[in-house]
C-alpha positions as CSV (number, residue, x, y, z in Angstrom):
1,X,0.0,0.0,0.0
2,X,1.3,3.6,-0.8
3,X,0.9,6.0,1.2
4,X,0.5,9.8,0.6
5,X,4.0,11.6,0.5
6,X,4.6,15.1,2.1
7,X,5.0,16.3,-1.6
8,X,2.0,15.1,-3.2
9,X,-0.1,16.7,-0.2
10,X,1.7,20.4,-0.3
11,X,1.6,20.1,-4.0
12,X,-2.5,19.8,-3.5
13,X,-2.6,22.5,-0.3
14,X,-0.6,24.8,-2.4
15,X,-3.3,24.5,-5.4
16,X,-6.2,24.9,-3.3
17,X,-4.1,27.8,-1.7
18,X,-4.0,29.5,-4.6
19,X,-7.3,29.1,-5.6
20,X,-8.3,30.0,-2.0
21,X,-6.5,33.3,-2.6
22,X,-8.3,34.0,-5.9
23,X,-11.3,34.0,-4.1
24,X,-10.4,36.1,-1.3
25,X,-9.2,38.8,-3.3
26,X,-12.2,38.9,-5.8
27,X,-15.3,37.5,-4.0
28,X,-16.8,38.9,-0.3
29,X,-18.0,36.1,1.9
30,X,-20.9,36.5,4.4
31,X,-20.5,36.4,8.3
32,X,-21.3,33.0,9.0
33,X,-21.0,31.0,12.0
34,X,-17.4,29.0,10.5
35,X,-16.4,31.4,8.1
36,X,-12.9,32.9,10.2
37,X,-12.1,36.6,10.3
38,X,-9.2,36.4,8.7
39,X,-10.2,35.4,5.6
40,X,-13.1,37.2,4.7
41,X,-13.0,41.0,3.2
42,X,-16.0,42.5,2.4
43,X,-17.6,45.3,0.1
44,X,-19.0,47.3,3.3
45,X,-17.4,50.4,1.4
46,X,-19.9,50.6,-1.2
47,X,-22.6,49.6,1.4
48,X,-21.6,52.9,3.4
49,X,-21.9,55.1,-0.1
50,X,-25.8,55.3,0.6
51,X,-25.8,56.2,4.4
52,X,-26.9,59.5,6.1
53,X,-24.2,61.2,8.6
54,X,-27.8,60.5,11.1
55,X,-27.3,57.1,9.9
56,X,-24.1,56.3,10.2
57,X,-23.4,58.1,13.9
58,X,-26.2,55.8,15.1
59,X,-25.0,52.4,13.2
60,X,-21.4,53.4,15.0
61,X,-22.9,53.9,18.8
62,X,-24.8,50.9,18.1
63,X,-21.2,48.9,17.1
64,X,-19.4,50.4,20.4
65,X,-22.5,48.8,22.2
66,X,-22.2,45.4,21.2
67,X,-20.5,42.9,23.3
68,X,-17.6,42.0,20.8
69,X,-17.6,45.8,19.5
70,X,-13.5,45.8,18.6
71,X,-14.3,42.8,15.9
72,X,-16.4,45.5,13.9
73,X,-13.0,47.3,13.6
74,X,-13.3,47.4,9.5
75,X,-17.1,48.5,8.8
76,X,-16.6,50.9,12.3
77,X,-13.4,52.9,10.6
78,X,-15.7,52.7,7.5
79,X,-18.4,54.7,9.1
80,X,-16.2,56.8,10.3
81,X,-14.4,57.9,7.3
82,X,-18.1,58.7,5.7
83,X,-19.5,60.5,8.9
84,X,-15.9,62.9,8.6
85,X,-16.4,63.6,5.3
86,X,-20.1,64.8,5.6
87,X,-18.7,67.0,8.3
88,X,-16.2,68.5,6.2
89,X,-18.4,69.2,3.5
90,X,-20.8,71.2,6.0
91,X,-18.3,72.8,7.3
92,X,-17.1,73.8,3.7
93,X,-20.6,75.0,2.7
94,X,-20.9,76.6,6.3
95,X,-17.5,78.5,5.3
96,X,-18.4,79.1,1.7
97,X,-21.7,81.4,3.0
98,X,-19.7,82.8,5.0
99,X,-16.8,83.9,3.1
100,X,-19.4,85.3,0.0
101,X,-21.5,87.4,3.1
102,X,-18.0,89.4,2.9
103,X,-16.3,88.3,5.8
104,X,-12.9,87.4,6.2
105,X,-12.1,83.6,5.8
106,X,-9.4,83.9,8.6
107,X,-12.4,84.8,11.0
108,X,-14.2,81.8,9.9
109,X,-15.2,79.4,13.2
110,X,-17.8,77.1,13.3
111,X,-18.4,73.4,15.3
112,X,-20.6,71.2,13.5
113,X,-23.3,69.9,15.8
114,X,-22.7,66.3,15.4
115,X,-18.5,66.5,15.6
116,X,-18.0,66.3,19.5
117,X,-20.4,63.2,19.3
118,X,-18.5,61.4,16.6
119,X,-15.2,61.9,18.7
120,X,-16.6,60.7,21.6
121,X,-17.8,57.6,19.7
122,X,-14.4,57.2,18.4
123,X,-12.6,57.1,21.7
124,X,-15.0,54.9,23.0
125,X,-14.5,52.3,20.0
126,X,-10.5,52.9,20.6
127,X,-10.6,52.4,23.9
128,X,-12.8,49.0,23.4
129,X,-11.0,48.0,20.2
130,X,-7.6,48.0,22.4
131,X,-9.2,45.5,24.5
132,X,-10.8,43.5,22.5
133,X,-7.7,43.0,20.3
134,X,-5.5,42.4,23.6
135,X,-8.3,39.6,24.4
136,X,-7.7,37.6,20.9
137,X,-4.3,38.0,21.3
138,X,-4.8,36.1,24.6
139,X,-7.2,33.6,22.9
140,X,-5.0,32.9,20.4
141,X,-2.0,32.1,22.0
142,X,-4.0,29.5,24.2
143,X,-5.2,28.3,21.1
144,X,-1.6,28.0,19.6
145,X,-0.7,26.1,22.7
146,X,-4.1,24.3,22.5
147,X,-3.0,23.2,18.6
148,X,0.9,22.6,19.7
149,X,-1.0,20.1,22.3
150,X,-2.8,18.1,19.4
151,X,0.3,17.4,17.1
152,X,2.4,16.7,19.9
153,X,0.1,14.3,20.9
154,X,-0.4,12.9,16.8
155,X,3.0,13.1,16.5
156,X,3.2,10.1,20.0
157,X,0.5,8.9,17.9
158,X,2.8,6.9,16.1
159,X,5.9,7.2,17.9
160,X,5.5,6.2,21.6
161,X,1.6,4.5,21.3
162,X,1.6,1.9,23.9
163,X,0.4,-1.4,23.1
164,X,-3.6,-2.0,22.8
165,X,-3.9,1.8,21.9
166,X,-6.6,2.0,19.8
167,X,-5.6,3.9,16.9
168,X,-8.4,4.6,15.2
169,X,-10.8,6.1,17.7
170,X,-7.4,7.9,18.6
171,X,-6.4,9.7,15.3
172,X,-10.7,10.2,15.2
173,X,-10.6,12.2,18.1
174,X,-7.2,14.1,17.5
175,X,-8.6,15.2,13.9
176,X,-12.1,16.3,15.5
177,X,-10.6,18.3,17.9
178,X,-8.1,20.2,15.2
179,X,-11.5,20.9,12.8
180,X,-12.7,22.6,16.7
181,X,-9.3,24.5,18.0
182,X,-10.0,28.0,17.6
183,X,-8.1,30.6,15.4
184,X,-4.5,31.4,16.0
185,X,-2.5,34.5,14.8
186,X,-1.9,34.4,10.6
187,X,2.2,34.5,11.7
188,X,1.7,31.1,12.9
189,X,-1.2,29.3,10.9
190,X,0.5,28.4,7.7
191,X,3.6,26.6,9.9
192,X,1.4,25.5,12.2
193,X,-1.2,23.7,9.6
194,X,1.8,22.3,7.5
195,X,3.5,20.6,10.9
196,X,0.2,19.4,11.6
197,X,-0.5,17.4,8.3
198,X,3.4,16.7,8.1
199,X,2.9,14.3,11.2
200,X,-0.6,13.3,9.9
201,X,1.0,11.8,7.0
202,X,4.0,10.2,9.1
203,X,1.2,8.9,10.8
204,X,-0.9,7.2,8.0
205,X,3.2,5.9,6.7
206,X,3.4,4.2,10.2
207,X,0.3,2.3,9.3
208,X,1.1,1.2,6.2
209,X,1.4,-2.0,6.9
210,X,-2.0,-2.3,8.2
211,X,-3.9,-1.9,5.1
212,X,-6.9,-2.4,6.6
213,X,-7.1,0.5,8.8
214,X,-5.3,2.5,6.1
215,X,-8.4,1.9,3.6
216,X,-10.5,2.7,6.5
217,X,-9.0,6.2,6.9
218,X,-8.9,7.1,3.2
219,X,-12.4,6.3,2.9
220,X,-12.9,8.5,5.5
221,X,-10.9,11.0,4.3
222,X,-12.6,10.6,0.4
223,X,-15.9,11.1,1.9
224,X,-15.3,14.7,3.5
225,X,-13.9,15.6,0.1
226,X,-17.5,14.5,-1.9
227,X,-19.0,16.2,0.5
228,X,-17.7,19.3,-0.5
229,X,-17.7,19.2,-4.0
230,X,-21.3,17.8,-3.6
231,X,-21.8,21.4,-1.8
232,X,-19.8,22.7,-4.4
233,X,-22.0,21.2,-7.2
234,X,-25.3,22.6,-5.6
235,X,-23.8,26.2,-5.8
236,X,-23.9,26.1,-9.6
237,X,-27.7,26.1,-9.6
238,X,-27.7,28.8,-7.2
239,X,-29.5,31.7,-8.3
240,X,-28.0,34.6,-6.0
241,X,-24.5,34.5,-7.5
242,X,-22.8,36.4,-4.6
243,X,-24.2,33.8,-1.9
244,X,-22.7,30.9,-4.3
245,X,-19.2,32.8,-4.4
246,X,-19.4,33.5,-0.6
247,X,-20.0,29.4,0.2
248,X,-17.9,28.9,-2.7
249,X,-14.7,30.3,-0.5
250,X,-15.4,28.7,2.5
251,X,-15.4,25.7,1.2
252,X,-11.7,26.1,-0.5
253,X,-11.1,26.8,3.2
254,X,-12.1,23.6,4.1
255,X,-10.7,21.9,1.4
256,X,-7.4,23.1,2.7
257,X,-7.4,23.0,6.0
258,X,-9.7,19.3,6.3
259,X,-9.4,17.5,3.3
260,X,-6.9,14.8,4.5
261,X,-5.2,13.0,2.5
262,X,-7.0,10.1,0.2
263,X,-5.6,7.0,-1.9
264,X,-3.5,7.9,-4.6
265,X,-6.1,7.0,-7.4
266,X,-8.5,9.5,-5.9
267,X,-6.0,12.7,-4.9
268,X,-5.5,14.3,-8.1
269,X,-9.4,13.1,-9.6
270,X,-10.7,14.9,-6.3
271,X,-9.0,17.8,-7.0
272,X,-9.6,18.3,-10.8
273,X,-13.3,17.7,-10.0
274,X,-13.3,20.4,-7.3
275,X,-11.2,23.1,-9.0
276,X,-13.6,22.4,-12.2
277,X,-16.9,23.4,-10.8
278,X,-15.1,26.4,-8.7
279,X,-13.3,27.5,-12.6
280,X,-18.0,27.2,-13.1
281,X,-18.7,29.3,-10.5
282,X,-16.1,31.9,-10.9
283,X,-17.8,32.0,-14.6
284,X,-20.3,33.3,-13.3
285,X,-18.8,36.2,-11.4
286,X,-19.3,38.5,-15.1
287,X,-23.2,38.2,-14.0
288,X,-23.1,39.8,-10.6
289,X,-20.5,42.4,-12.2
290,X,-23.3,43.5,-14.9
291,X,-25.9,43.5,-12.4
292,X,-23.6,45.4,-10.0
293,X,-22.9,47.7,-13.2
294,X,-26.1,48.6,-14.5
295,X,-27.7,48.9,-10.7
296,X,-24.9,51.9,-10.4
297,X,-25.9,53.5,-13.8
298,X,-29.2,53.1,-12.8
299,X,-28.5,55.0,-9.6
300,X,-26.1,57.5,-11.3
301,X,-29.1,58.2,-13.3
302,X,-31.1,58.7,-10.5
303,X,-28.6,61.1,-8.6
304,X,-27.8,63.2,-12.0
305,X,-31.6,64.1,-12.5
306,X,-31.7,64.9,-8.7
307,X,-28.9,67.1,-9.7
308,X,-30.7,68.5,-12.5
309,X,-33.5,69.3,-10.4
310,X,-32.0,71.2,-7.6
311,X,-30.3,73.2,-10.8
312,X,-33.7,74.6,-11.9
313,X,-34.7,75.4,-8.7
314,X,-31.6,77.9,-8.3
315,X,-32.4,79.5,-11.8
316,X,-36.4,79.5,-11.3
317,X,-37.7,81.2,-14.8
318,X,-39.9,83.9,-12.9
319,X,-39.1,86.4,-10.1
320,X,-38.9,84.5,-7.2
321,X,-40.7,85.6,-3.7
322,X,-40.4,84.5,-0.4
323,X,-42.9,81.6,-0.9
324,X,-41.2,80.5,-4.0
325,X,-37.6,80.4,-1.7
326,X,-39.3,78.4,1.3
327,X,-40.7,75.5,-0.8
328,X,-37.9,75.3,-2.5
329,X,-35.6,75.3,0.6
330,X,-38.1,72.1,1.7
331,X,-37.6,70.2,-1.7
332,X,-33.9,70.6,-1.7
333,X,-33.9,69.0,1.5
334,X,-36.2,66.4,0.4
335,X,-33.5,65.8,-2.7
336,X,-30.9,65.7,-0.8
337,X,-32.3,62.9,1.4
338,X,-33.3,61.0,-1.7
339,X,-29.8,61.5,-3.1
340,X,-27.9,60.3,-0.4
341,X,-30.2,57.2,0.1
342,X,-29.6,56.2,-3.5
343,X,-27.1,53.2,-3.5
344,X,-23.4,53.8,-5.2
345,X,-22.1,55.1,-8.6
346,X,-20.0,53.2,-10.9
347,X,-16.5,54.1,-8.7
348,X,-14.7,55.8,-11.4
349,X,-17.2,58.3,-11.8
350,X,-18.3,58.3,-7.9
351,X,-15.7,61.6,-6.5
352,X,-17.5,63.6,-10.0
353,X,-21.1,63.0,-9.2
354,X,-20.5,64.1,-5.7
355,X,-18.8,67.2,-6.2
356,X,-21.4,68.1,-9.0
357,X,-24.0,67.5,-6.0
358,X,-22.0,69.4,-3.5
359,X,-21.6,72.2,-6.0
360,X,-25.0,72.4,-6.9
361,X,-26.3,72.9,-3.4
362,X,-23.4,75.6,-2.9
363,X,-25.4,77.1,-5.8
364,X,-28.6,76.8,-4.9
365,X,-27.7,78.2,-1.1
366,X,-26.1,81.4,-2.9
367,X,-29.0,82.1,-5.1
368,X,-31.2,81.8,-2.4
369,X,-29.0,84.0,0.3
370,X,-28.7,86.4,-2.6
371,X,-32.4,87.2,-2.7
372,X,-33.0,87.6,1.1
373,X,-30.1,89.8,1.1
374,X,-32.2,91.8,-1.6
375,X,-35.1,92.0,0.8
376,X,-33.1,93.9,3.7
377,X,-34.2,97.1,1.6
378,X,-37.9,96.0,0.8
379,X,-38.3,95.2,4.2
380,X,-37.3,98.7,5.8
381,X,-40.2,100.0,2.8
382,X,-42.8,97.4,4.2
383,X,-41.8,98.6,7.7
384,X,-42.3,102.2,7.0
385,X,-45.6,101.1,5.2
386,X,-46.6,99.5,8.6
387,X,-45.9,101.9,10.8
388,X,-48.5,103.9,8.9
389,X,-51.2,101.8,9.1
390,X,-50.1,101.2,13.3
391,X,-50.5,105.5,13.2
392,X,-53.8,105.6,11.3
393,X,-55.6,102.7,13.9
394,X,-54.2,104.1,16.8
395,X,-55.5,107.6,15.8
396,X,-59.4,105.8,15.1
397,X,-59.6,103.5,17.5
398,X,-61.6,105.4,19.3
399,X,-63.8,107.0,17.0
400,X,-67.7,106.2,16.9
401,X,-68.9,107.0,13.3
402,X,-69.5,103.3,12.9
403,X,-70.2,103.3,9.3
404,X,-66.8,105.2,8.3
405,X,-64.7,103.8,10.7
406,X,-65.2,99.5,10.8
407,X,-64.8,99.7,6.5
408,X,-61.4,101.9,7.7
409,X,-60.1,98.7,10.0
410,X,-61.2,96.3,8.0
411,X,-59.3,97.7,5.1
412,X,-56.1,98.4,7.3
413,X,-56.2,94.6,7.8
414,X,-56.6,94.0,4.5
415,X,-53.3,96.1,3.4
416,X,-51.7,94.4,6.4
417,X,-51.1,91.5,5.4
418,X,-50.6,92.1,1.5
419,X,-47.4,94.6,2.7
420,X,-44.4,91.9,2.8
421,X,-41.7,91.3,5.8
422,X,-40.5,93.3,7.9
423,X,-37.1,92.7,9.7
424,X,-37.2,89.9,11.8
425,X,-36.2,92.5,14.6
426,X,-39.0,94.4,14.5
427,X,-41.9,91.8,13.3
428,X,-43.1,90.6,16.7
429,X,-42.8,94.7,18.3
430,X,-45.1,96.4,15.2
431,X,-47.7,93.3,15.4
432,X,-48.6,93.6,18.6
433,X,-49.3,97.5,18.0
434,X,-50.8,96.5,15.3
435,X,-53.2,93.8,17.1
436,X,-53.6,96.5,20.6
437,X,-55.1,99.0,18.3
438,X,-57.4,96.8,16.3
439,X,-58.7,95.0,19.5
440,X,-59.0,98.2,20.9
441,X,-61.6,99.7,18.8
442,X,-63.9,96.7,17.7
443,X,-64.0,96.2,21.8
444,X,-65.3,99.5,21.8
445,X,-67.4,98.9,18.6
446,X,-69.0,95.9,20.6
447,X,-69.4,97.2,23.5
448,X,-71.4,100.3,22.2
449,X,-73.0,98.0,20.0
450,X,-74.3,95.8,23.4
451,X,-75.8,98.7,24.6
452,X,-77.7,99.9,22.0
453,X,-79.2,96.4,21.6
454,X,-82.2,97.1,24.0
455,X,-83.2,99.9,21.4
456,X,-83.2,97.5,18.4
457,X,-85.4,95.2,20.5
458,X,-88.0,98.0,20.9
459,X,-87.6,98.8,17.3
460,X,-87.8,94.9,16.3
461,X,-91.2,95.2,18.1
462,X,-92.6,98.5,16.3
463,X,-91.7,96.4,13.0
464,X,-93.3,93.5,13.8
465,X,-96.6,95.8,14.5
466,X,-95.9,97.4,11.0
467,X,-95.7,93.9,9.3
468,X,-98.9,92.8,11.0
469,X,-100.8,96.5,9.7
470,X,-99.1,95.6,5.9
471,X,-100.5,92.2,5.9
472,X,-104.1,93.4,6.4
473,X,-104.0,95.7,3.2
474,X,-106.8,95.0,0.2
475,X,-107.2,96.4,-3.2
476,X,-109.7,98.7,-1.7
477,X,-109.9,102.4,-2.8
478,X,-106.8,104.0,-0.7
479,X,-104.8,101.1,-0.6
480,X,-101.7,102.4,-2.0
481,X,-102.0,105.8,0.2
482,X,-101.7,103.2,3.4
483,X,-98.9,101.2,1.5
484,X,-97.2,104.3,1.4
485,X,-97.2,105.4,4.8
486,X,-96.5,102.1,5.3
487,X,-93.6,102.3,3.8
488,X,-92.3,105.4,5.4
489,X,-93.0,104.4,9.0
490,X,-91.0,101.5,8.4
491,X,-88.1,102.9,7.1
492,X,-88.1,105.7,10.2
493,X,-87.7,102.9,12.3
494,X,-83.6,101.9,13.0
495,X,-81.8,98.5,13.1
496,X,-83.2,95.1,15.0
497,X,-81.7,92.5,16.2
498,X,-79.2,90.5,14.7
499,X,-81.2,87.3,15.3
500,X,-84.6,88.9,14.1
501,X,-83.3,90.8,11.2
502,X,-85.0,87.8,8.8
503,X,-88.2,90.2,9.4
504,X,-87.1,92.8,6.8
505,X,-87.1,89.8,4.3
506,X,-91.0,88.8,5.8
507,X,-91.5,92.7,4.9
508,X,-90.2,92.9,1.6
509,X,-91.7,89.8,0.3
510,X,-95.9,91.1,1.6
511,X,-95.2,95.2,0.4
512,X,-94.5,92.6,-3.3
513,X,-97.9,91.3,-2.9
514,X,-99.6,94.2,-1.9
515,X,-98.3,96.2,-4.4
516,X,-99.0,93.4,-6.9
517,X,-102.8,93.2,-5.7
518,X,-103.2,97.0,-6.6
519,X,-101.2,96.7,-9.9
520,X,-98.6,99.2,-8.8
521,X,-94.5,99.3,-9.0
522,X,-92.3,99.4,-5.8
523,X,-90.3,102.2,-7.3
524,X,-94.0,104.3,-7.7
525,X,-94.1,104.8,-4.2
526,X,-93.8,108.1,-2.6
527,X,-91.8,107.0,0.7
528,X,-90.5,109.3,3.1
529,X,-87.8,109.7,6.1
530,X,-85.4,107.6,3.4
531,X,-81.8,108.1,3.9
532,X,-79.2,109.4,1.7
533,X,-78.0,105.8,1.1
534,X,-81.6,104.8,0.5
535,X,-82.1,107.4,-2.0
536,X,-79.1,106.5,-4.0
537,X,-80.0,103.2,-4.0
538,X,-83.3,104.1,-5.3
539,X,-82.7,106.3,-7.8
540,X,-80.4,103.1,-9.2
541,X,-83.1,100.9,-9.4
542,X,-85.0,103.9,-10.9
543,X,-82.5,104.5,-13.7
544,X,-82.0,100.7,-14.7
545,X,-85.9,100.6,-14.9
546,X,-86.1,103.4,-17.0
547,X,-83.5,102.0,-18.8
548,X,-85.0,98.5,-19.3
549,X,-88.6,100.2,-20.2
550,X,-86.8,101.9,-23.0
551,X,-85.8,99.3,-24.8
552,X,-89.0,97.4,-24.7
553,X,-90.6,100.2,-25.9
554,X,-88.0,100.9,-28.7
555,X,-88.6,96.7,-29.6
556,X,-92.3,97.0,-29.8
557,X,-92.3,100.2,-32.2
558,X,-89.2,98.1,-34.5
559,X,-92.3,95.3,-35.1
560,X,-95.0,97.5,-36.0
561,X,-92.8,98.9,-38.9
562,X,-92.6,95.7,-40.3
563,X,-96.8,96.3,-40.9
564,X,-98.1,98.6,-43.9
565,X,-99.8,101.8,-42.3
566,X,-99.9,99.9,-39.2
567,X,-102.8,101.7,-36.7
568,X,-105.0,100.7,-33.6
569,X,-108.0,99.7,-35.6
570,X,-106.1,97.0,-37.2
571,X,-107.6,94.1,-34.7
572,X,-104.4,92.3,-34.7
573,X,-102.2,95.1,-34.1
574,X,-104.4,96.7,-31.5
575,X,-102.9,94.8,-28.0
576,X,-99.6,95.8,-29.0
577,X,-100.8,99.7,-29.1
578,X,-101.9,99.5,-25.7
579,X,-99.2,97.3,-24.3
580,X,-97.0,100.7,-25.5
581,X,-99.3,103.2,-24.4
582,X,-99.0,101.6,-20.8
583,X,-95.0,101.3,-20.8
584,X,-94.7,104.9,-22.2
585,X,-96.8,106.4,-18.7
586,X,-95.1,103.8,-16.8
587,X,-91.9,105.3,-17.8
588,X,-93.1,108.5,-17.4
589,X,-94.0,108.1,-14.2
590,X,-90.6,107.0,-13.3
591,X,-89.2,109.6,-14.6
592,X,-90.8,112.3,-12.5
593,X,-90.1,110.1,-9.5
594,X,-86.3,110.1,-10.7
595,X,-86.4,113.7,-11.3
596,X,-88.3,114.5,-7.3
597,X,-85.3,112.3,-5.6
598,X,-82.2,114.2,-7.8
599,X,-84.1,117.6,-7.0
600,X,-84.7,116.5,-3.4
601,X,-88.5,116.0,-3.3
């Protein structure tokens, strides 16, 4: 029986080495339970492209906080490096608005908000890093000395066994316990692994004349290595590409460190088989690199027309105002949210698209400072225009001429609030004048109002007496006499009641009737005691009347012309006669009532 040689087995360690290697250079692998530290990089960077400074500061206090926080020491300096730059850029932009307000850059000083926090959370991680590292240092050395132990005790194995030893449950339990030894520094693996397989074969050479327990053991040994391509063979069908390369590497790591040696016939078979469907795999690595590539065109994409956007926002086609520069201020905060959320940029063209960003937004900041430093000279105007108004309510706030005065307030407050800012200095101080002067006279307005309210209650009850005489009324012979003086005692009598004024509508609506029932028009009545408003408003109705009557007229003589020697004895034309003759002395009558209101009748 041949055994494996030292040779043979380097030449296959150094093989899956190298293939090992390819992998850890090219292909992340996930944090699982058996995958060691020390051979797995990951692509955390481009993780950490899409994280808020918020975000990051919290994901780093949450590291410090875990119970193993020093093992995080990659994706911890990684968050780190993102939350400084952030920083620095706000601290730029924060110097940038300064420097173009016309100060001196020398004078510049500013502490961004979240920088003593991200210190602080730096020292801590330090400070926990230190001791964490000093705590695998301790681990591994007692698991160097722990490993030392198990070839020392292979290597009596088949040097000093005593008789009756059972070999086989021996070298069972030594190998089991080397797959369970925990990590050791990377100075010492690769001796440490080769002195352990050296003796492993000198071992299986010391058995070589018991063939029987020697095919037991490469049996063994061939099954652990089907095993794994088995696994390997599975990943081929795996549809998330990166999980197959992560599993992929670990078991190369296997492969090296476990796959003891096997009969001759099957050593070099094994391994073609295995580096075969890894050379498969790998294949596949040009499918999660497209994917990768057009998810980060896709995103640059994205990003540029965010870009775009905040562009035309800073160069808005139409004179911006204040509202115009406060929803935008909201959006560009919203797109900057959404850009910095967006996943990464195809690298070579990552440091461009960010400047661009940070450039517009340095942009967009100076248009917008540009126009509120405009305003400083509107706003003294619009506080001079205040003041006015302020003068004009405080000197009528306590007049009485009711009718003049609450149009004059309500107008002030109109023009109010159309005037624009003030400065911010001053807008609190001139509203509160403002406001005391206001409140001062429609206090005053009610209160007089309250107290004339038990004269409209008296007045509410002469009307009501009024109504109740109208409604009586006939067609008899001096109807329209009463209707008049009707009319005029009611419109001697002054205001009601807020909640009662719906009997002026009751009145309105049965002085229609009446004066329907004795075939006479509203504006025909002689009325008395009106006031000056009352007699404008009458005169209007008068005019339009007049107006309307006019035209009717005017329409009715246009269609007798289209009649030869059209006259009233012509039967057919005879209504039409009349129905002129009527509207000519109504419109006469009108007239003179026009002509007694303008001459003061």
């Amino acid at each position: 029986m041949t055994t494996e040689n030292n040779l043979s087995e380097n030449e296959e360690n150094n093989n899956s080495n190298e293939v090992s290697q390819e992998e850890t250079s090219e292909t992340p692998v996930s944090h699982g339970e058996n995958t060691p530290d020390d051979d797995t990089p990951h692509l955390e960077e481009d993780h950490a492209d899409d994280i808020s400074l918020a975000d990051a500061l919290k994901e780093m206090e949450t590291i410090i906080n875990t119970a193993n926080a020093g093992e995080n020491f990659k994706r911890f300096n990684l968050l780190k490096e993102k939350a400084s730059h952030y920083i620095h850029d706000e601290v730029e932009d924060k110097k940038h608005e300064y420097e173009e307000g016309g100060n001196a850059p020398e004078n510049f000083s500013y502490e961004h908000p979240s920088q003593s926090k991200l210190s602080a959370l730096i020292n801590i991680f330090r400070e926990k890093h230190d001791s964490y590292q000093k705590s695998q240092d301790e681990e591994q050395k007692k698991n160097l000395d722990h490993r030392q132990n198990i070839i020392e005790r292979l290597k009596n194995l088949y040097t000093n066994s005593e008789a009756g030893t059972n070999l086989f449950k021996s070298i069972r339990e030594i190998k089991e316990e080397w797959s369970k030894a925990g990590q050791v520094a990377k100075s010492e693996f690769k001796i440490l692994n080769n002195n352990y397989f050296h003796h492993l074969n000198q071992f299986y050479q010391m058995l070589d004349l018991n063939k029987e327990f020697l095919e037991q053991e490469f049996s063994h040994n061939l099954e652990k290595r089907q095993h794994i391509i088995a696994r390997a063979k599975e990943l081929e069908s795996e549809p998330v590409i990166q999980k197959a390369l992560n599993e992929l590497q670990y078991l190369h790591k296997l492969w090296k460190e476990e796959a003891e040696p096997v009969a001759e016939e099957f050593r070099e078979k094994t391994w073609e088989e295995f580096k075969e469907i890894s050379n498969k795999i790998h294949e596949r690595k040009s499918e999660l690199s497209a994917a990768i590539e057009g998810e980060q065109n896709d995103n640059l994409e994205k990003k540029n027309q965010i870009i775009t956007e905040i562009k035309k926002l800073s160069e808005p086609s139409e004179t911006p105002n204040h509202s115009y520069w406060q929803n935008s201020i909201k959006r560009v905060e919203d797109l900057r949210s959404e850009f910095l959320k967006t996943g990464s940029v195809p690298r070579k063209l990552s440091n461009q698209n960010w400047n661009d960003f940070k450039t517009t937004l340095r942009g967009f900041n100076t248009t917008k400072n540009n126009y509120y430093k405009s305003l400083k000279g509107s706003q003294q105007t619009n506080l001079e225009e205040k003041l006015k108004l302020i003068q004009t309510a405080q000197d009528n706030m306590n007049n009485e001429e009711w009718d003049i005065i609450v149009p004059l307030f309500k107008k002030l407050q109109e023009d109010w609030k159309k005037i624009g800012h003030v400065p911010k200095s001053m807008t609190n101080k001139i509203w509160d004048e403002f406001r005391d002067a206001c409140n001062t006279f429609f206090n005053n307005y009610r209160e007089k109002n309250n107290a004339s309210n038990d004269n409209w209650k008296e007045n509410y009850k002469q009307k009501k007496e009024i109504l109740e005489n109208l409604k009586t009324v006939s067609n008899d012979e001096g109807s329209i006499e009463r209707i008049e003086a009707i009319k005029t005692a009611w419109n001697n009598i002054g205001k009601v009641p807020r909640d009662k004024i719906a009997i002026n509508t009751e009145f309105n609506r049965t002085l229609r009737e009446k004066l329907k029932l004795n075939k006479i028009n509203e504006l025909e009545l002689k009325e008395e005691g009106l006031t000056e408003n009352q007699l404008t408003d009458k005169a209007r109705k008068i005019k339009s009347q007049i107006s309307d009557l006019e035209g009717e007229i005017v329409k009715l003589e246009n269609n007798l012309a289209f009649f030869k020697n059209p006259s009233k004895e012509n039967p057919l034309l005879r209504d039409t006669f009349n129905t002129i003759d009527e509207k000519k002395a109504h419109l006469e009558t009108l007239r003179q009532n026009l002509h007694n209101i303008i001459a003061g009748d």
